[in-house]
PDB file with one MODEL, atoms N, CA, C and O in Angstrom:
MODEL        1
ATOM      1  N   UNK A   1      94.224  89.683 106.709  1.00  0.00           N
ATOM      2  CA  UNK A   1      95.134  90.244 105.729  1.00  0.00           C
ATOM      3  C   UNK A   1      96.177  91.082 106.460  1.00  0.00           C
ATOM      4  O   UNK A   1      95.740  91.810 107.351  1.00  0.00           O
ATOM      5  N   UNK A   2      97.705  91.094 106.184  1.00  0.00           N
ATOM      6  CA  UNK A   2      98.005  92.046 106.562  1.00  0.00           C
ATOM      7  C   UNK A   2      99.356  93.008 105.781  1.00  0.00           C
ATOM      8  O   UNK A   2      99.128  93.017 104.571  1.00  0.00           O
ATOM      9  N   UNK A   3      99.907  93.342 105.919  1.00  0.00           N
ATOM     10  CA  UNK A   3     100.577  94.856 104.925  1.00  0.00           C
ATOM     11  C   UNK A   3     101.084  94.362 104.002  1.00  0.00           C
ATOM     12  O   UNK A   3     100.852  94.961 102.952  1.00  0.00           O
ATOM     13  N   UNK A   4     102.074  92.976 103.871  1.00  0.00           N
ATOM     14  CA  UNK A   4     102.215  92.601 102.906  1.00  0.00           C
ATOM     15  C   UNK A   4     101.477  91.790 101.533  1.00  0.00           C
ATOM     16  O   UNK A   4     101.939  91.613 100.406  1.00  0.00           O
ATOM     17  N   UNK A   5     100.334  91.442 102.038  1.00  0.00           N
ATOM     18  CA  UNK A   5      99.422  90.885 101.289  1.00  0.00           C
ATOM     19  C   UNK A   5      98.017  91.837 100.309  1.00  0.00           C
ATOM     20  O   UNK A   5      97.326  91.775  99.293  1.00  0.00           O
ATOM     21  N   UNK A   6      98.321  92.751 101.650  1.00  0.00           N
ATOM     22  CA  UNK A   6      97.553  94.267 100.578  1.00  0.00           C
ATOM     23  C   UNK A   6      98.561  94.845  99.663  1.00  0.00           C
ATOM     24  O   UNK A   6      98.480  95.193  98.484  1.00  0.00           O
ATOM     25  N   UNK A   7      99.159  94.852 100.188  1.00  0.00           N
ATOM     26  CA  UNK A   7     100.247  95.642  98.591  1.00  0.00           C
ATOM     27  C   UNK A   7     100.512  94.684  97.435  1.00  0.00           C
ATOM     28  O   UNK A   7     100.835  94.996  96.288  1.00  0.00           O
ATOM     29  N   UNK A   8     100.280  93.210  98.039  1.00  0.00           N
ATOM     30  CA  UNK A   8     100.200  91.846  96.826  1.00  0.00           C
ATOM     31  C   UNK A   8      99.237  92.681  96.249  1.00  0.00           C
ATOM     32  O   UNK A   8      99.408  93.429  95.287  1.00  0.00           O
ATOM     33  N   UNK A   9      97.777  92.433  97.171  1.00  0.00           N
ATOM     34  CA  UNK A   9      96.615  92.677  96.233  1.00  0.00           C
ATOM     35  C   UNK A   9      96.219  93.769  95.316  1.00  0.00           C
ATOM     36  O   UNK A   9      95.503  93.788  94.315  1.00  0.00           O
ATOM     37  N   UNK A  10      96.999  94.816  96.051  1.00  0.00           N
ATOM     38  CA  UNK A  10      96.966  96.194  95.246  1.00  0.00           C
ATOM     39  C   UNK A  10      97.948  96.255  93.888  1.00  0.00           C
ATOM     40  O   UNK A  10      97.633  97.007  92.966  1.00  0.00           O
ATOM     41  N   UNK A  11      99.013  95.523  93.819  1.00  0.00           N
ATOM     42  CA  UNK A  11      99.660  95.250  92.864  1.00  0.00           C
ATOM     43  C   UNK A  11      99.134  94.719  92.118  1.00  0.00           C
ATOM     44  O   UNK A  11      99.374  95.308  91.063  1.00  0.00           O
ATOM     45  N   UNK A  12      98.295  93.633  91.878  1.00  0.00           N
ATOM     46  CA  UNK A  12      97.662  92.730  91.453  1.00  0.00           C
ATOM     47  C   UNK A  12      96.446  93.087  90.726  1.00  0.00           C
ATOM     48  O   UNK A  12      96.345  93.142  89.500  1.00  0.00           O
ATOM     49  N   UNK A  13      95.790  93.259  91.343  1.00  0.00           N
ATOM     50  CA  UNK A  13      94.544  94.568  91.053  1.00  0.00           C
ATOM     51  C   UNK A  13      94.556  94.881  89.769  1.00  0.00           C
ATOM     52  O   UNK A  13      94.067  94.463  88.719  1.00  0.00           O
ATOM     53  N   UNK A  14      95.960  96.604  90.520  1.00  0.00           N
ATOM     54  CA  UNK A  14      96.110  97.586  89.203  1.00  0.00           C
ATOM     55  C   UNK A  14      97.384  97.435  88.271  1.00  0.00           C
ATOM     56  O   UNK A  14      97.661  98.116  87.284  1.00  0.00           O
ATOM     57  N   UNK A  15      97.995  96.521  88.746  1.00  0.00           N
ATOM     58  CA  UNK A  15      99.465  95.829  87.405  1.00  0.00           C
ATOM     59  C   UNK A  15     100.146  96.686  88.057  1.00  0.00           C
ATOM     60  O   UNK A  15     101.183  96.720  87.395  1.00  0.00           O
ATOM     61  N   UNK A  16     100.274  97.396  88.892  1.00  0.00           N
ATOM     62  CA  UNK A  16     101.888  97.810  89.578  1.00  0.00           C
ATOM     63  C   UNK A  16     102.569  96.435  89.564  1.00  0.00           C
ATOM     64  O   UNK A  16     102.196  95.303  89.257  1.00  0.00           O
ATOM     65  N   UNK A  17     104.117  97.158  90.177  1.00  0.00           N
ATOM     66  CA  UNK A  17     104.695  96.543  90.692  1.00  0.00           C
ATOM     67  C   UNK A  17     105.074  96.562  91.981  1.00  0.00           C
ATOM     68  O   UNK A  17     105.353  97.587  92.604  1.00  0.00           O
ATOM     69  N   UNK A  18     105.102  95.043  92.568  1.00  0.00           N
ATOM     70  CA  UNK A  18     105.316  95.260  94.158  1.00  0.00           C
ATOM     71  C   UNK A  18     105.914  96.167  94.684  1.00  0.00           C
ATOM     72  O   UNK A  18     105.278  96.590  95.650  1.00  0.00           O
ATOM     73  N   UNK A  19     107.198  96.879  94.456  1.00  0.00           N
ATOM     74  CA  UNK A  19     107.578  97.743  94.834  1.00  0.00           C
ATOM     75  C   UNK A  19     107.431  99.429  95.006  1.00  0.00           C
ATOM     76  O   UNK A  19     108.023 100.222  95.738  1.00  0.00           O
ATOM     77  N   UNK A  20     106.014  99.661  93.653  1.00  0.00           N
ATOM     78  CA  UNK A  20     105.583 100.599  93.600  1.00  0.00           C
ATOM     79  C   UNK A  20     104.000 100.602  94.637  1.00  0.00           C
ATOM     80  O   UNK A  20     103.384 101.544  95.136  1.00  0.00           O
ATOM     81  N   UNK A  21     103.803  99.459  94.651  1.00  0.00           N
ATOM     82  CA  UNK A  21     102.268  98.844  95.397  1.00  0.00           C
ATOM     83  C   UNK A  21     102.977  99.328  96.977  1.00  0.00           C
ATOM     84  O   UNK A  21     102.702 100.430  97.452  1.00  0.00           O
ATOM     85  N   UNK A  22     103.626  98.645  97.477  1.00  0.00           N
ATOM     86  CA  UNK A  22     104.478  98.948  98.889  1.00  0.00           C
ATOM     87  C   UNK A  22     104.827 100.447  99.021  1.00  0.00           C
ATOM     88  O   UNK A  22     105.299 100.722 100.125  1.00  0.00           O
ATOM     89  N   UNK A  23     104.724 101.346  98.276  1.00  0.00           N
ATOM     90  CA  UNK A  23     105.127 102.630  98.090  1.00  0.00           C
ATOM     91  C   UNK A  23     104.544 103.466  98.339  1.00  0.00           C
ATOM     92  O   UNK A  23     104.878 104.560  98.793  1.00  0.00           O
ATOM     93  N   UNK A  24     102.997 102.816  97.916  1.00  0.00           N
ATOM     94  CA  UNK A  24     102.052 103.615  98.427  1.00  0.00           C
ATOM     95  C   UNK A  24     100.977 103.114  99.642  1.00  0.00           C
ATOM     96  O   UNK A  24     100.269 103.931 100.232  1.00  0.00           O
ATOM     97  N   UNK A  25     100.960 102.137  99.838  1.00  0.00           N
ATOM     98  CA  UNK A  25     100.493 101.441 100.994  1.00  0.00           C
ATOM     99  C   UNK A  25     101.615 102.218 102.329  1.00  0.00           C
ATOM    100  O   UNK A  25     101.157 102.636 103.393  1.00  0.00           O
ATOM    101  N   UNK A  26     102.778 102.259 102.041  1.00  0.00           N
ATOM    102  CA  UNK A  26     103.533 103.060 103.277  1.00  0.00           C
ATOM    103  C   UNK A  26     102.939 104.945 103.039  1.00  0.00           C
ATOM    104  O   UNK A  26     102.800 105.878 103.829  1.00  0.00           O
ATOM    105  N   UNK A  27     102.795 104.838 102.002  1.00  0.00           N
ATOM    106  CA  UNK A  27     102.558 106.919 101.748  1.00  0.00           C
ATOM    107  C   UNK A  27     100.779 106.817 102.725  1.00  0.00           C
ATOM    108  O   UNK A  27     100.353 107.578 103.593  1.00  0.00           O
ATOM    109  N   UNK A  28     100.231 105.773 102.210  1.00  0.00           N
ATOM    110  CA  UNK A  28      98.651 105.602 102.698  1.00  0.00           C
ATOM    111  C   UNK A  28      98.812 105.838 104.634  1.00  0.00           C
ATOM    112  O   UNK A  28      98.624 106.848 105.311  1.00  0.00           O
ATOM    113  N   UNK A  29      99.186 104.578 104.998  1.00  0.00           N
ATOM    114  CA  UNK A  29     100.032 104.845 106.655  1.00  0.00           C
ATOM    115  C   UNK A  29     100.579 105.596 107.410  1.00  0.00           C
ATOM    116  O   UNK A  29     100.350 105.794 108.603  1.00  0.00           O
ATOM    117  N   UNK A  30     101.627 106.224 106.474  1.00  0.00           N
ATOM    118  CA  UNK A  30     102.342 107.592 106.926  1.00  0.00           C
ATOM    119  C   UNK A  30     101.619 108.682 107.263  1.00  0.00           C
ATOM    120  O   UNK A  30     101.694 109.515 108.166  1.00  0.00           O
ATOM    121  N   UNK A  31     100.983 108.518 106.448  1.00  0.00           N
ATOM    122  CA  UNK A  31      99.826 109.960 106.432  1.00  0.00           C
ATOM    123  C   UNK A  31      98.728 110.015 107.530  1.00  0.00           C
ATOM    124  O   UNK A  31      98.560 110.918 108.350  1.00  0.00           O
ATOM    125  N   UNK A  32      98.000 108.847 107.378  1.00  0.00           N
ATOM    126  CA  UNK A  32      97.157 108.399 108.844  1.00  0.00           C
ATOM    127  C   UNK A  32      97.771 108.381 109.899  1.00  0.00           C
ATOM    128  O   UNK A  32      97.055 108.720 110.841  1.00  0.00           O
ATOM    129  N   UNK A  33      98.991 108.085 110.223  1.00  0.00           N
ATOM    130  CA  UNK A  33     100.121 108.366 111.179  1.00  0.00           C
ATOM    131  C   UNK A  33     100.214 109.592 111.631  1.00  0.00           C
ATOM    132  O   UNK A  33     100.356 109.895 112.816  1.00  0.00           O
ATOM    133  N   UNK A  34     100.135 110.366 110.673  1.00  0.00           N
ATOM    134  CA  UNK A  34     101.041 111.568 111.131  1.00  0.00           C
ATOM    135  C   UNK A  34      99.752 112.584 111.522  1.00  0.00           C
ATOM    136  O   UNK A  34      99.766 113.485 112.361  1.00  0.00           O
ATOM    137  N   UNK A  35      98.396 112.077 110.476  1.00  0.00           N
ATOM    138  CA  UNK A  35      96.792 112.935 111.127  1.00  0.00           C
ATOM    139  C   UNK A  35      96.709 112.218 112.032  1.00  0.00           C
ATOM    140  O   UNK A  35      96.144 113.146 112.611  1.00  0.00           O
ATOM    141  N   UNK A  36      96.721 110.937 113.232  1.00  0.00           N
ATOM    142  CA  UNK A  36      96.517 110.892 113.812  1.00  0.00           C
ATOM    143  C   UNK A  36      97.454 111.816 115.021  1.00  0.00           C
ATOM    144  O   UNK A  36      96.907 112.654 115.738  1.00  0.00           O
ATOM    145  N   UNK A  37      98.512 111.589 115.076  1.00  0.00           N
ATOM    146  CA  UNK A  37      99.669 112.211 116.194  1.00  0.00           C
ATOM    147  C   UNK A  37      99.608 113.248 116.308  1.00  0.00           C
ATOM    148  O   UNK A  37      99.939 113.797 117.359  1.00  0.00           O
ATOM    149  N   UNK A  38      98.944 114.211 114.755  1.00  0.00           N
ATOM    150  CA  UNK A  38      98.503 115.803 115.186  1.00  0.00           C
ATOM    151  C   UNK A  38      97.059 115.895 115.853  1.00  0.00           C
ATOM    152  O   UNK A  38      96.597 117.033 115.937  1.00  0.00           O
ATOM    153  N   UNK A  39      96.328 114.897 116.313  1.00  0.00           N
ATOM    154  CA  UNK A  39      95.048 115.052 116.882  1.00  0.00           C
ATOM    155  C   UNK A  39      93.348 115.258 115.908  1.00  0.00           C
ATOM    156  O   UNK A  39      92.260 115.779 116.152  1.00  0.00           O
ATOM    157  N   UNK A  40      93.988 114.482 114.721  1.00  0.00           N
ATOM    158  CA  UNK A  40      92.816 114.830 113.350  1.00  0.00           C
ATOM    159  C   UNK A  40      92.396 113.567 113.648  1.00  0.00           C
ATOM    160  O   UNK A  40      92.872 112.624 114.280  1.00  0.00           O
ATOM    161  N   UNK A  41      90.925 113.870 112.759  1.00  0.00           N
ATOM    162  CA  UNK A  41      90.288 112.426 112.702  1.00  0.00           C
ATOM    163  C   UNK A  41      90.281 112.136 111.348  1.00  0.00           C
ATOM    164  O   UNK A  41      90.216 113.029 110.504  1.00  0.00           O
ATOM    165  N   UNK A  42      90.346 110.912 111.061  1.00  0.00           N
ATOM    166  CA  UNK A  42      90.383 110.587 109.637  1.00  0.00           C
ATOM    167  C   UNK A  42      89.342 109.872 109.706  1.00  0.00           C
ATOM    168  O   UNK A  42      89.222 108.960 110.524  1.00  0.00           O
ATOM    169  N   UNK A  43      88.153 110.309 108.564  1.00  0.00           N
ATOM    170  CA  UNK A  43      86.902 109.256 107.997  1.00  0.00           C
ATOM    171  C   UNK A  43      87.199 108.661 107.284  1.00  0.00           C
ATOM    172  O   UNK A  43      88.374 108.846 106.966  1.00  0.00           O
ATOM    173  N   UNK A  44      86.538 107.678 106.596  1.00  0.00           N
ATOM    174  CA  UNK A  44      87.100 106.977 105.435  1.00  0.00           C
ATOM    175  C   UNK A  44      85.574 106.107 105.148  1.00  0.00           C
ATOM    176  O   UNK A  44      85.361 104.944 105.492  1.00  0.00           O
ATOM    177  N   UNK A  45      84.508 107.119 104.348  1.00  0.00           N
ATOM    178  CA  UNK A  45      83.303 106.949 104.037  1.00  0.00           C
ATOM    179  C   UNK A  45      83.081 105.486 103.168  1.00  0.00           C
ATOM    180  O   UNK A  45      83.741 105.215 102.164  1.00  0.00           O
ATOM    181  N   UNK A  46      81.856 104.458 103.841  1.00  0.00           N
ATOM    182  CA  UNK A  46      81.951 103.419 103.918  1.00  0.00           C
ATOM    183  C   UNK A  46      82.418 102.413 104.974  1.00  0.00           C
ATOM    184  O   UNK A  46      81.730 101.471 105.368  1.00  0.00           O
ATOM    185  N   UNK A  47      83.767 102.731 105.430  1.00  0.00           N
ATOM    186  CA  UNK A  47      84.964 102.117 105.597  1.00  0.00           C
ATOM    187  C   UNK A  47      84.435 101.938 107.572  1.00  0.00           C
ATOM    188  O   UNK A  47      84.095 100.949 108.220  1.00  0.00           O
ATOM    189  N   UNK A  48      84.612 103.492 107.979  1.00  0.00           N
ATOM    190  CA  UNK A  48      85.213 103.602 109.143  1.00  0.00           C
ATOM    191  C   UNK A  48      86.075 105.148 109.390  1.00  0.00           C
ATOM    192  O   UNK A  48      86.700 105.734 108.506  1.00  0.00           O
ATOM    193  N   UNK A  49      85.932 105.576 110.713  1.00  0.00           N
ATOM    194  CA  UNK A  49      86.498 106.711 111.236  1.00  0.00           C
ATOM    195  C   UNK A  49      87.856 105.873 111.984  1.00  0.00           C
ATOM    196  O   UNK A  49      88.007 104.695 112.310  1.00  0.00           O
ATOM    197  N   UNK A  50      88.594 106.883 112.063  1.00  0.00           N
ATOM    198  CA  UNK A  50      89.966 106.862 113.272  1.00  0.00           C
ATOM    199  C   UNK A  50      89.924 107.885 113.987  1.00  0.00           C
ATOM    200  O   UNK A  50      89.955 108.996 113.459  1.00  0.00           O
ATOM    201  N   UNK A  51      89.823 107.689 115.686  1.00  0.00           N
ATOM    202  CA  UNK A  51      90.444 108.739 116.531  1.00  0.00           C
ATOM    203  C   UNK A  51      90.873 108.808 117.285  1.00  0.00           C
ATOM    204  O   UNK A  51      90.702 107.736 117.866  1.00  0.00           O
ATOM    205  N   UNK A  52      91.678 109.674 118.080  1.00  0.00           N
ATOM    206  CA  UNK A  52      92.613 109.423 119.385  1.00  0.00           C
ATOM    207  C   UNK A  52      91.848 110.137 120.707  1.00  0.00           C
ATOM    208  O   UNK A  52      91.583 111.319 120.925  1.00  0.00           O
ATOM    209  N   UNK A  53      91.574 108.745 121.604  1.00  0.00           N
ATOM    210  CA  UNK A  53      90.874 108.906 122.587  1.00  0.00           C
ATOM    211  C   UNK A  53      92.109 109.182 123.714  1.00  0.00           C
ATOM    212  O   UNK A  53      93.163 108.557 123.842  1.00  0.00           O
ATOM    213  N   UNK A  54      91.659 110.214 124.402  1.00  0.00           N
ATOM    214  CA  UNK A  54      92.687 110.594 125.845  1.00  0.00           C
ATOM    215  C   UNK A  54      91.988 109.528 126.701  1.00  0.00           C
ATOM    216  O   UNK A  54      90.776 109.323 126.756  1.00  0.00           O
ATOM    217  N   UNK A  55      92.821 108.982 127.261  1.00  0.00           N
ATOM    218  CA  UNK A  55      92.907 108.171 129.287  1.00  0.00           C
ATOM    219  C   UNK A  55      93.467 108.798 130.375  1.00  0.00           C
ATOM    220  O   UNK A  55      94.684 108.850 130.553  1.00  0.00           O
ATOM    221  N   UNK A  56      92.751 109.216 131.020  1.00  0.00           N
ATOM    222  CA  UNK A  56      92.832 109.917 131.905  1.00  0.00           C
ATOM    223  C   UNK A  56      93.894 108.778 133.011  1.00  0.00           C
ATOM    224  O   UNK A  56      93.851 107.556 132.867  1.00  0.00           O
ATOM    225  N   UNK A  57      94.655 109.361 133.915  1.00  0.00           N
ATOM    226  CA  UNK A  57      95.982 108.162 134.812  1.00  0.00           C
ATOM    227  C   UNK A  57      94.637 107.918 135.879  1.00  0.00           C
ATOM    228  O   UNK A  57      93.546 108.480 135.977  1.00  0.00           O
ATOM    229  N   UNK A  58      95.235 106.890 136.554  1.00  0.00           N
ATOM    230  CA  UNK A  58      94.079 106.381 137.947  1.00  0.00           C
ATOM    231  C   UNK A  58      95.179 105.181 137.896  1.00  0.00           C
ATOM    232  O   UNK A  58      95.955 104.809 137.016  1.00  0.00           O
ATOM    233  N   UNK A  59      94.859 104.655 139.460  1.00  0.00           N
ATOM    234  CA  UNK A  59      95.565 103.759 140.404  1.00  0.00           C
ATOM    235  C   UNK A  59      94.987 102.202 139.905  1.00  0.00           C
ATOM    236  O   UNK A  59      93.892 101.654 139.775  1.00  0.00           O
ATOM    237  N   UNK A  60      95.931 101.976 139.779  1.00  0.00           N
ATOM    238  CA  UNK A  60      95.747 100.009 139.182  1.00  0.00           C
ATOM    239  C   UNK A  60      96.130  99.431 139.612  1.00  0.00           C
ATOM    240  O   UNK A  60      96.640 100.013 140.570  1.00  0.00           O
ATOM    241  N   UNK A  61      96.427  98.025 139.673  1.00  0.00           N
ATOM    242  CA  UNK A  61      96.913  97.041 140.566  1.00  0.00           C
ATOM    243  C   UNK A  61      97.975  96.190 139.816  1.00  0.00           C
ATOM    244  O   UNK A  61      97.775  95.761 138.680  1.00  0.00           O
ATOM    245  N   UNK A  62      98.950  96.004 140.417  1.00  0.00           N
ATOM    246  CA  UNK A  62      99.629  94.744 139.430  1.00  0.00           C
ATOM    247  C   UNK A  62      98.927  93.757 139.552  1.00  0.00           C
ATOM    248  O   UNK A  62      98.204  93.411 140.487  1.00  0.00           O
ATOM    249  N   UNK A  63      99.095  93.389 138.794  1.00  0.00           N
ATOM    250  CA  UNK A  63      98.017  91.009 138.887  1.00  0.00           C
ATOM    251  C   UNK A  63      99.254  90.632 139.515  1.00  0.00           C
ATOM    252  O   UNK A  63      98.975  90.425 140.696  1.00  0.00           O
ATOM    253  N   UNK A  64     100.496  90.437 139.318  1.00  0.00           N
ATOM    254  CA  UNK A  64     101.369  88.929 140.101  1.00  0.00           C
ATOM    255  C   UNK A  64     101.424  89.706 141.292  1.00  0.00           C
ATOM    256  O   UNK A  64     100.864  89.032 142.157  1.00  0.00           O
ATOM    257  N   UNK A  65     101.815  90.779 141.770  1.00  0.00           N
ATOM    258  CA  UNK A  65     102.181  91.169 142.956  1.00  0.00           C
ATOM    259  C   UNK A  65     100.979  91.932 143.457  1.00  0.00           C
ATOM    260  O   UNK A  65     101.452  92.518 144.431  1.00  0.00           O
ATOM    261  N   UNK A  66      99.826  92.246 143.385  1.00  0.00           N
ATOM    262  CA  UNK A  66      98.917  92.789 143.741  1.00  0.00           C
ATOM    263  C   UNK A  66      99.371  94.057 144.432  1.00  0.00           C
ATOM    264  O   UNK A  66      98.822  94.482 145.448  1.00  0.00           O
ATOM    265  N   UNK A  67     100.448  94.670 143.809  1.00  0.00           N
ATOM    266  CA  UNK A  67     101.023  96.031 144.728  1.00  0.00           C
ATOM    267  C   UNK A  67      99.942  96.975 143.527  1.00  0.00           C
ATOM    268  O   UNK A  67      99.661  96.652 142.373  1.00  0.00           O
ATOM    269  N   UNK A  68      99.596  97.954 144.145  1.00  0.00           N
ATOM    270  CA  UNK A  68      98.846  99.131 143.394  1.00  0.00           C
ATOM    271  C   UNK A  68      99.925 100.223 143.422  1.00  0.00           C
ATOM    272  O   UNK A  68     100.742 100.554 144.282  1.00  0.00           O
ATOM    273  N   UNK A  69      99.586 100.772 141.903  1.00  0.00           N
ATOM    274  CA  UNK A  69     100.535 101.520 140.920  1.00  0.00           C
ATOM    275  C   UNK A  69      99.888 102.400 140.441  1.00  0.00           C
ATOM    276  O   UNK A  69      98.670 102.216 140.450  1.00  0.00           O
ATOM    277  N   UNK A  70     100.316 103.460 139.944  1.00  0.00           N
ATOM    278  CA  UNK A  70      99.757 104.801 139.438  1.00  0.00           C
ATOM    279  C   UNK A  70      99.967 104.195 138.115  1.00  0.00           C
ATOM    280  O   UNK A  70     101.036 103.611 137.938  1.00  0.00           O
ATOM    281  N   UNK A  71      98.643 104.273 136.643  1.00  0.00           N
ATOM    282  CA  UNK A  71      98.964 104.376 135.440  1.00  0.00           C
ATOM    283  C   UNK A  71      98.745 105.597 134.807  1.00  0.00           C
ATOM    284  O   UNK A  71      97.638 106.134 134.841  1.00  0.00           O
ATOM    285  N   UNK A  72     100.132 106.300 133.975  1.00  0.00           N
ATOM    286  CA  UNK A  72     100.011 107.371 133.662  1.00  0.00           C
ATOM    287  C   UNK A  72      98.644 107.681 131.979  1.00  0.00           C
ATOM    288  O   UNK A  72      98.188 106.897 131.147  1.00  0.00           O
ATOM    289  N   UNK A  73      98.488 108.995 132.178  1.00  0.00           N
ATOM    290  CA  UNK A  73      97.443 109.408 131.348  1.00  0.00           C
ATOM    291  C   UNK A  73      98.248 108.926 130.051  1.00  0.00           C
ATOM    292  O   UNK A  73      99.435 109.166 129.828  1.00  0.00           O
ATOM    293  N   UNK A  74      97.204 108.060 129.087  1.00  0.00           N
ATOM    294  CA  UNK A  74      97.339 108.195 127.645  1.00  0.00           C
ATOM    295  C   UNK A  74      96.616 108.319 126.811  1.00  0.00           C
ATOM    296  O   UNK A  74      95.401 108.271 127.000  1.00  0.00           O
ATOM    297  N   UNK A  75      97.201 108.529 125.563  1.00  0.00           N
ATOM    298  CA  UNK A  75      96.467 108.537 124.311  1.00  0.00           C
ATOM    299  C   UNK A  75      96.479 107.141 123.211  1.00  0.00           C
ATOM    300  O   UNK A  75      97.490 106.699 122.664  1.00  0.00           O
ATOM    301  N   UNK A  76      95.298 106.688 123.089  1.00  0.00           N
ATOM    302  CA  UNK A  76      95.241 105.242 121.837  1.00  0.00           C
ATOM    303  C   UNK A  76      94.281 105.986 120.536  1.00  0.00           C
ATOM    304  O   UNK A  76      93.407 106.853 120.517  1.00  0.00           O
ATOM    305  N   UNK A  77      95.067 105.008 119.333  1.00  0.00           N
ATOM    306  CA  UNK A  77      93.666 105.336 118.768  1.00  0.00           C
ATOM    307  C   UNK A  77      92.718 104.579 118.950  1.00  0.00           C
ATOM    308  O   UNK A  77      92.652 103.629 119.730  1.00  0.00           O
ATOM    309  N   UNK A  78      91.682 105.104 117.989  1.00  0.00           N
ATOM    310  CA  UNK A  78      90.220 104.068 118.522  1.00  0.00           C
ATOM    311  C   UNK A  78      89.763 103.741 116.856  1.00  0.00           C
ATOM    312  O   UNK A  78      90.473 104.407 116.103  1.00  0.00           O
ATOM    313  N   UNK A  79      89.206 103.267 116.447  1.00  0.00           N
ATOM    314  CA  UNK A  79      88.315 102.973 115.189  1.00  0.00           C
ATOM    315  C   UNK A  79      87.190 102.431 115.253  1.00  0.00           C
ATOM    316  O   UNK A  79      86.982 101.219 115.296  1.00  0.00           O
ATOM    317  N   UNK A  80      86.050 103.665 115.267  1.00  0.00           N
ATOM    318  CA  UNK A  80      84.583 103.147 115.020  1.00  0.00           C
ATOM    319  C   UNK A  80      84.225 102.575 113.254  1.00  0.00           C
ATOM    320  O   UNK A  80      84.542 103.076 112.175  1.00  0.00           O
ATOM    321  N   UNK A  81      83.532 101.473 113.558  1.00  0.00           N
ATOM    322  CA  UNK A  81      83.671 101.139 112.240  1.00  0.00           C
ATOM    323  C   UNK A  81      82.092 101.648 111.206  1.00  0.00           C
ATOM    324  O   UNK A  81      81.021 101.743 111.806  1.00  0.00           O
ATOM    325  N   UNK A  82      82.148 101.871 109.979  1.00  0.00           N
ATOM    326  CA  UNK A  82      81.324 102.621 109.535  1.00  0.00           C
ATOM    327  C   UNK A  82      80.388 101.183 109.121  1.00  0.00           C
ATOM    328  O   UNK A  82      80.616  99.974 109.136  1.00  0.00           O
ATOM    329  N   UNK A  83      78.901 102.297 108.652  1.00  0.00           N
ATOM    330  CA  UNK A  83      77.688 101.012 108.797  1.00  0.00           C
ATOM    331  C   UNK A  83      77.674 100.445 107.410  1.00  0.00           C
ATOM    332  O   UNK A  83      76.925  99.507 107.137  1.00  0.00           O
ATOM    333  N   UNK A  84      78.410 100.938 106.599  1.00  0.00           N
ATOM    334  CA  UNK A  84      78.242 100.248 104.799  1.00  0.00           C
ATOM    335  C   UNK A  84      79.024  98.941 105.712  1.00  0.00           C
ATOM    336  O   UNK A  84      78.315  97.973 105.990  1.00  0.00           O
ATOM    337  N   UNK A  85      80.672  98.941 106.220  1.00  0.00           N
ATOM    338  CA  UNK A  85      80.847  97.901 106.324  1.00  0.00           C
ATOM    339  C   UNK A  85      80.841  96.745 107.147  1.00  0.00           C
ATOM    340  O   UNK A  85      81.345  95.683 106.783  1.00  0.00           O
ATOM    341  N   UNK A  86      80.118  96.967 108.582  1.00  0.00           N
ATOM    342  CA  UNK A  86      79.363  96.778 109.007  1.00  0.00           C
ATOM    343  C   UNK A  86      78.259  95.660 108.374  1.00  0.00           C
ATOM    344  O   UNK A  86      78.217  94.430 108.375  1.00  0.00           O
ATOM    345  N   UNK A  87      77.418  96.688 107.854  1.00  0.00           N
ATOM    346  CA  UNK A  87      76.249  95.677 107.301  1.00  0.00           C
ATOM    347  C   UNK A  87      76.788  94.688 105.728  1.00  0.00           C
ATOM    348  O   UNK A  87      76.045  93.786 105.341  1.00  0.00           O
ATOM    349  N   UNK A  88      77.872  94.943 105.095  1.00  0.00           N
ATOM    350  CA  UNK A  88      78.739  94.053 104.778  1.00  0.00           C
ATOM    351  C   UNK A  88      79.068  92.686 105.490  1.00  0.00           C
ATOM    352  O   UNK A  88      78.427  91.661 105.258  1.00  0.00           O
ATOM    353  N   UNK A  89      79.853  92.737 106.153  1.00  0.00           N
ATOM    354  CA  UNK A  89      80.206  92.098 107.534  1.00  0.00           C
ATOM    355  C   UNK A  89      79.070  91.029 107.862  1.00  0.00           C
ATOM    356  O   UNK A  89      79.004  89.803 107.951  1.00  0.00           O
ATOM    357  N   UNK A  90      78.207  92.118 107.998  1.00  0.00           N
ATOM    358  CA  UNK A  90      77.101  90.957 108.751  1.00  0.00           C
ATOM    359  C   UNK A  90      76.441  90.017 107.814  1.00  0.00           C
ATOM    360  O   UNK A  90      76.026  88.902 108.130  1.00  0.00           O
ATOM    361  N   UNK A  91      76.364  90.650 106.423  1.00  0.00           N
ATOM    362  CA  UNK A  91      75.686  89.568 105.521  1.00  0.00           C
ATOM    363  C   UNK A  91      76.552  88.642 105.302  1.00  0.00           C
ATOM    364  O   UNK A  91      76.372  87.461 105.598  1.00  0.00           O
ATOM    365  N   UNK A  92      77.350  89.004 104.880  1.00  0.00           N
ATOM    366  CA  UNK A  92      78.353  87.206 104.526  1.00  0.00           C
ATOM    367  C   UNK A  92      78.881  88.309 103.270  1.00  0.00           C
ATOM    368  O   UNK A  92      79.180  87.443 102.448  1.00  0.00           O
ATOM    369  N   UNK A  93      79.073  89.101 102.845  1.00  0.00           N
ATOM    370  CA  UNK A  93      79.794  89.917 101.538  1.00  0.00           C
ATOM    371  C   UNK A  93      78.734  90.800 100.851  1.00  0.00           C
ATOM    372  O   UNK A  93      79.039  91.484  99.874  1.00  0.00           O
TER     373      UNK A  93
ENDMDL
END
């Protein structure tokens, strides 16, 4: 599934309209966006957690040129996924 087909479904669902469905699917994002970039974790019981794991920099290699390169420290998020859906998942629904 992806952003445009959830805001189908969310429209669909609850009788919005696409444009009000898209409205809040971006307010939903924005927000997880913006707790993630301040360093929050967002749960989402059932569902799954979000969090931003630090990478520490260390020396890597290019693959075509095999010259070794410094990669600088970053931040990703991560998403552990929670066990309701999970054990969802694993049954078949």
């Amino acid at each position: 599934m992806n952003k445009s087909e959830l805001v189908e479904a969310l429209a669909a669902r609850n009788g919005l309209t696409y444009k009000k469905s898209e409205e809040i699917v971006n307010i939903v994002f924005d927000s997880m966006a913006d707790a993630l970039t301040t360093g929050d974790r967002i749960e989402i019981r059932g569902f799954g957690s979000f969090v931003v794991k630090d990478y520490q920099a260390y020396m890597g290699r290019n693959p075509k040129t095999g010259e070794v390169i410094k990669v600088k420290p970053k931040k990703l998020p991560f998403f552990k996924v929670g066990k309701e859906l999970r054990d969802k998942v694993n049954s078949g629904g």
